[in-house]
ROLO-95532 format. One record per residue (C-alpha): residue in one letter; y, x, z. Coordinates in steps of 0.25 Angstrom, whole numbers, plus 2048, in hexadecimal, padded with zeros to 3 digits. Each point is the difference from the previous one (the first is absolute). Layout:
// ROLO-95532
aYXZ;...
END
This chain:
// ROLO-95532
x7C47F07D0;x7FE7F2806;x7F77FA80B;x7FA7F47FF;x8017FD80F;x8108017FE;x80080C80B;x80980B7FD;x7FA80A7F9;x8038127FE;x7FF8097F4;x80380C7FF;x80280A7F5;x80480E801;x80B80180D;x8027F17FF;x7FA7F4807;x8057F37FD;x7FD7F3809;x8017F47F9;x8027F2805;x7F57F77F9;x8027F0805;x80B7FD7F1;x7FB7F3800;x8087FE80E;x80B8097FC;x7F880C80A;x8017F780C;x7FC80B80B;x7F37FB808;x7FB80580D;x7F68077FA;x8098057F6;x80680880B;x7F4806806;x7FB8047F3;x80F8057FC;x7FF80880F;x7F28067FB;x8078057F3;x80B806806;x7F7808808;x7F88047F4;x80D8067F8;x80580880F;x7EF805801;x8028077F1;x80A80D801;x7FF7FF7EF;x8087F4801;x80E8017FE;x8057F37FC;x7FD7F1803;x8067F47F7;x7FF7F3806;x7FF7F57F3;x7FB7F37FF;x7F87F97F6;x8087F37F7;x80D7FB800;x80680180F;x80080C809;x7FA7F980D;x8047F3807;x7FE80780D;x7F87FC80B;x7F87F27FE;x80A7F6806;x7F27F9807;x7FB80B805;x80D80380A;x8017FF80B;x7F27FD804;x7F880680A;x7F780E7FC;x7F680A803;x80480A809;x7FA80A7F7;x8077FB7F2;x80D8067FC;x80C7F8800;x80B7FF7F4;x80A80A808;x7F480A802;x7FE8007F1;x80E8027FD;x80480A80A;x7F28077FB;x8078007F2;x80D805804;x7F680E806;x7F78027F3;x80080F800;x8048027F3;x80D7F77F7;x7FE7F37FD;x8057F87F7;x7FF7F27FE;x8007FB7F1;x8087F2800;x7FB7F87F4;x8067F3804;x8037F780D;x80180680F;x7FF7F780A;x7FD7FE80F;x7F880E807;x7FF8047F2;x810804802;x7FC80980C;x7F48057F7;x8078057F7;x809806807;x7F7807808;x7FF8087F3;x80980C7FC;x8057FC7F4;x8007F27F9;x8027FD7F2;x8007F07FB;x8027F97F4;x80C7F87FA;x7FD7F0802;x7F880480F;x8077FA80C;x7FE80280F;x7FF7F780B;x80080180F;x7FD7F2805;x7FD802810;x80D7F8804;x7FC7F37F7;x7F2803805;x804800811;x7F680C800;x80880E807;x7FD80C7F9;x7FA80B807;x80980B805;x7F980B7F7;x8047FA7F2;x80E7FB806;x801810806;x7FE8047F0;x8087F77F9;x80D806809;x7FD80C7FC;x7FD7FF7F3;x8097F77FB;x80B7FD80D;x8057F680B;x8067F87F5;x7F68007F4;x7F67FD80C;x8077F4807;x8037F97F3;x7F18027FA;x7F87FB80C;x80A7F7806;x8067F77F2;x7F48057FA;x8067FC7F2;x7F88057F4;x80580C7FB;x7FF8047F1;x7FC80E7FC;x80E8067FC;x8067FC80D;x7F3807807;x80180D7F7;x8117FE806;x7F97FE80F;x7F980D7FE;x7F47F6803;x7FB8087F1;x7FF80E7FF;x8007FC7EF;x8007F57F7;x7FB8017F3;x7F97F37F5;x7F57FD803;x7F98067F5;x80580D806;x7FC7FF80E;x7F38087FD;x80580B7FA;x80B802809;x7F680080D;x7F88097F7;x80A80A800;x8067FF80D;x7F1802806;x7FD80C7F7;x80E806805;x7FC7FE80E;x7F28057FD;x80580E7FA;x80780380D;x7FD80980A;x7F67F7809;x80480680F;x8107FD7FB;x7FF7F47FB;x7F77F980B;x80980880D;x80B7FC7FA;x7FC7F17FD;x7FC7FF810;x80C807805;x8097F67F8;x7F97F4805;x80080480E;x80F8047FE;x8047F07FB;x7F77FA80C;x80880980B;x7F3807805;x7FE80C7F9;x7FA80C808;x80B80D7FB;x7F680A806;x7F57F97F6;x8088007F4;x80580E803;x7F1804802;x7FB7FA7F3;x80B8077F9;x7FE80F805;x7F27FC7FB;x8057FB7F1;x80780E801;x7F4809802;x7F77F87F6;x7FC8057F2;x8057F47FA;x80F805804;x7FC80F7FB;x7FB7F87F2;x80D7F87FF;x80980D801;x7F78077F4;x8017F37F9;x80F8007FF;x80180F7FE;x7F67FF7F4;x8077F37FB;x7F07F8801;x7FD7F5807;x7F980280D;x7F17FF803;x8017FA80F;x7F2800808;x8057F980E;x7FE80D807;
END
């Protein structure tokens, strides 16, 4: 579905919402708009408990740009969202994300992507991070998740040589959770989502916040430990033992 405004837009079908990029003509340059609209979204998938799944996508030949080069570093609203908001807001969508990387990656659209908890791209795509060449300091949340996502190392030679690296080399980085042709992209995000989908709900997202808060160094052990006794009382676990007992698979309800 596309937008004539170029704002992102949200399907959703089944337990799967996808937000798409939609500005191809710009290879999905990120506009300040774009980021309150992509804010709104986000809160739209957390508001629907049928949800279980968000794919991130974009329309065309390139992932996104990243944030539009003009447009940094000048003065905002108070009350509009700035890029790091967005991205840390990706990396706490209630339910796992993926990002489907059908070409380049470059700029905040690194951070963007990973945000996400998994991400699959496609052989020929390639990933810049140009904030050295550009004089611009990144902001501490996206440097925060590049070192725990990728390391110390990976991180210092991506944001500081910000060389051009090619999709085999980021797959290597564990930059890419996957990489398939690009006429396999779809269907591999497809089945990943419907995996991630049919499992059972309250698991899946407790264990997908704990893991987060464990890489950033701030997780709340008395919080996990809570939200698992909780996973550990629910239907959902009760249904998952008959499930493997009766050699089915399990009908999970979130509760």
């Amino acid at each position: 579905m596309s937008d004539a405004s170029g704002l992102p837009t949200l399907t959703v079908e089944g337990h799967r919402a996808t937000i798409r990029l939609n500005r191809p003509a710009v290879h999905n340059r990120i506009e300040p708009d774009d980021i309150t609209e992509i804010m709104r979204l986000f809160d739209t998938v957390d508001a629907d408990p049928a949800l279980r799944v968000l794919v991130l996508a974009a329309a065309g030949k390139s992932f996104s740009s990243g944030f539009h080069i003009q447009a940094i570093g000048q003065d905002r609203d108070a009350a509009t969202p700035g890029f790091d908001l967005m991205t840390k807001r990706m990396e706490r969508v209630r339910v796992p994300t993926i990002a489907a990387l059908n070409g380049g990656v470059y700029g905040g659209a690194t951070d963007l992507a990973l945000g996400c908890d998994f991400r699959i791209g496609v052989t020929g795509m390639a990933l810049r991070m140009p904030a050295a060449a550009l004089g611009l300091h990144y902001y501490p949340g996206g440097m925060q998740r590049y070192v725990s996502r990728l390391g110390l190392d990976t991180a210092k030679r991506l944001f500081l040589l910000a060389e051009r690296i090619e999709a085999e080399e980021l797959l290597r980085l564990g930059f890419l959770t996957e990489l398939v042709a690009p006429d396999a992209l779809m269907a591999t995000v497809d089945a990943r989502a419907a995996t991630l989908a049919a499992h059972a709900p309250l698991a899946v997202q407790g264990m997908k916040k704990a893991l987060n808060d464990i890489a950033r160094g701030d997780a709340d052990l008395a919080e996990i430990t809570a939200r698992a006794s909780a996973a550990g009382r629910s239907s959902d676990l009760q249904e998952g033992r008959r499930a493997w007992m009766e050699k089915r698979a399990p009908n999970f309800t979130g509760a």
